[in-house]
C-alpha positions as CSV (number, residue, x, y, z in Angstrom):
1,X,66.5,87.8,108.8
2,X,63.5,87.6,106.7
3,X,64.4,86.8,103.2
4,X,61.8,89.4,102.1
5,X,64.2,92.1,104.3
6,X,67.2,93.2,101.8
7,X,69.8,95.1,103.1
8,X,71.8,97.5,100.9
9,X,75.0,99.4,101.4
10,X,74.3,102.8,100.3
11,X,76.8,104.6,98.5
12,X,77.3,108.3,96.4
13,X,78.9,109.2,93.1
14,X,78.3,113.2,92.3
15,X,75.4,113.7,93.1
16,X,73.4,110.3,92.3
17,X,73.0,107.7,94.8
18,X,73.8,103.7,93.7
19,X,73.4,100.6,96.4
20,X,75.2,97.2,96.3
21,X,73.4,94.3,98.3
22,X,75.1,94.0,101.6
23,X,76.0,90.4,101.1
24,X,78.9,91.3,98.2
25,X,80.6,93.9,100.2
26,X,83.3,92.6,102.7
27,X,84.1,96.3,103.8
28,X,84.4,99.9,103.1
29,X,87.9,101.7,103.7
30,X,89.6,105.3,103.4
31,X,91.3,105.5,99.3
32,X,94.7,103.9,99.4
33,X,97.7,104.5,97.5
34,X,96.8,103.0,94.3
35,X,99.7,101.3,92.2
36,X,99.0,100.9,88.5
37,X,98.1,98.0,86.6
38,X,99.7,98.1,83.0
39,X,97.7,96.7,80.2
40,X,94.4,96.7,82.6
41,X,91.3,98.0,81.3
42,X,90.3,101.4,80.9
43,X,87.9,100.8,84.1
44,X,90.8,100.0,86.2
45,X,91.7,102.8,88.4
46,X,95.2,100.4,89.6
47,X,95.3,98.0,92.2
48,X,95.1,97.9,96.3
49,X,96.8,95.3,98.4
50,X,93.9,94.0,101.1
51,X,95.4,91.9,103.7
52,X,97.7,90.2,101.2
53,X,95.0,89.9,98.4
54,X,95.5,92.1,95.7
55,X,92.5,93.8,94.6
56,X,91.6,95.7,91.5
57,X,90.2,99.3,91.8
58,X,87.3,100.1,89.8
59,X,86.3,103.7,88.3
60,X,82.8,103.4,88.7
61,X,82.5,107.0,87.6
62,X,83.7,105.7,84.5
63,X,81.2,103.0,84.3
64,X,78.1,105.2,85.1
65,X,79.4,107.9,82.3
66,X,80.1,110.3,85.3
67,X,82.3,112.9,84.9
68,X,85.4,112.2,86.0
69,X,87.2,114.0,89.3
70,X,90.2,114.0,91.2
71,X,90.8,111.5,94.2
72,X,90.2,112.9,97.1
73,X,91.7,111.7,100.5
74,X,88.0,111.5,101.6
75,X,86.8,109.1,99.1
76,X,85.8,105.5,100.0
77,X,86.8,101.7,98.4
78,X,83.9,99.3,98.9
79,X,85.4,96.2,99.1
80,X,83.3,93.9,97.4
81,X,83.5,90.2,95.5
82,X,81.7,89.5,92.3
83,X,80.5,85.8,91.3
84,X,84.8,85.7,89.9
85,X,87.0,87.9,91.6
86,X,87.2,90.9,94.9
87,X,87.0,94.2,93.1
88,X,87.4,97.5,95.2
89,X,84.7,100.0,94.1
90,X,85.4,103.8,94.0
91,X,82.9,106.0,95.7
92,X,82.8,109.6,96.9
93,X,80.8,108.6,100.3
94,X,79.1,105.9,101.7
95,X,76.2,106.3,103.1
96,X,75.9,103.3,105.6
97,X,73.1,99.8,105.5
98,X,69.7,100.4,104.6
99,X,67.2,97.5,104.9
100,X,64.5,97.1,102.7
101,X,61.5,94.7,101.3
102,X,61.7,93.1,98.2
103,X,58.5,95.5,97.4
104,X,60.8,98.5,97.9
105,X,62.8,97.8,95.1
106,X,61.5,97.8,91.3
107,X,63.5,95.9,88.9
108,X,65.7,97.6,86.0
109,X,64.1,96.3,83.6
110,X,60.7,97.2,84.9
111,X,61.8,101.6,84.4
112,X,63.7,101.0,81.4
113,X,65.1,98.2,78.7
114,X,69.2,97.2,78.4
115,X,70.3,99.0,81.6
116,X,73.3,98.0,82.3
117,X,75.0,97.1,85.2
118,X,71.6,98.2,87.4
119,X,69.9,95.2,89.2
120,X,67.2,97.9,90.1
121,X,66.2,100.7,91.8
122,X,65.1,101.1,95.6
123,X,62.8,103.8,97.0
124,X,64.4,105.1,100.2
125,X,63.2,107.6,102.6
126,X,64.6,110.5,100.7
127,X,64.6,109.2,97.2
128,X,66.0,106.6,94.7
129,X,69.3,104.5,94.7
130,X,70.8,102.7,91.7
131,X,71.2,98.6,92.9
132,X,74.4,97.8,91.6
133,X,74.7,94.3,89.1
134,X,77.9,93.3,90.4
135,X,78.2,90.4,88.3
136,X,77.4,92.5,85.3
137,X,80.0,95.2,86.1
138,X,83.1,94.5,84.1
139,X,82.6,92.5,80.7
140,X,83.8,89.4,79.7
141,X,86.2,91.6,77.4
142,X,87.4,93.5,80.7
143,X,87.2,90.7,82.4
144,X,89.9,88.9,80.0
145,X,92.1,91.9,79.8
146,X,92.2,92.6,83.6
147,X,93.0,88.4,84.3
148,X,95.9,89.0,81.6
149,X,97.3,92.4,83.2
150,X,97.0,90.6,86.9
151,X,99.2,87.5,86.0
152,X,102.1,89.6,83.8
């Protein structure tokens, strides 16, 4: 593929629309039966078991200052891997792969200063998606707490 071409899992939280490159996600599944994770962060919905691997569900409605909804047996986990762990992101729908250039997509910093967790933003056909900064996602606090609350 040209390395101008990014492709992007599209993906929907109420009604706002957020994209992780398609190169961190490993898969999208149905919800699962979460089992909690004492001691994990606040972020930390519980934890999935993915082929053996057990994987930490994120509230990214939580992250994004959405508010906050019931589970719903229709909702989606994008399975995805950071730069230090597999993390299983929380979204109402997913939308499917998108490809785009690199001139599609405008960087964060570019629209506005100290956005967190936002790589960018990418123009699609029928308007804007949020590009998910995986590797900014949890903090290194989280980051600590959840490695603790894994290994008790």
């Amino acid at each position: 593929m040209d390395a101008a071409i990014r492709q992007l899992v599209v993906f929907n939280l109420a009604d706002q629309r957020y994209a992780l490159h398609l190169s961190a996600v490993e898969r999208v599944v149905l919800i699962a039966e979460l089992t909690a994770l004492p001691n994990a962060p606040e972020i930390v919905l519980g934890i999935i078991n993915v082929r053996g691997c057990i994987v930490p569900v994120v509230d990214t409605r939580k992250r994004f200052g959405l508010p906050a909804r019931e589970i719903n047996l229709s909702d989606h986990l994008i399975i995805a891997h950071t730069s230090r762990r597999v993390v299983a992101l929380l979204a109402d729908v997913v939308g499917g792969v998108v490809q785009h250039s690199r001139a599609a997509i405008t960087a964060a910093e570019q629209i506005l200063c100290n956005v967190e967790y936002v790589e960018g933003v990418v123009k699609l056909d029928d308007g804007l998606a949020l590009i998910h900064d995986l590797d900014t996602f949890l903090s290194a606090l989280e980051e600590r707490t959840l490695e603790q609350a894994l290994l008790s």
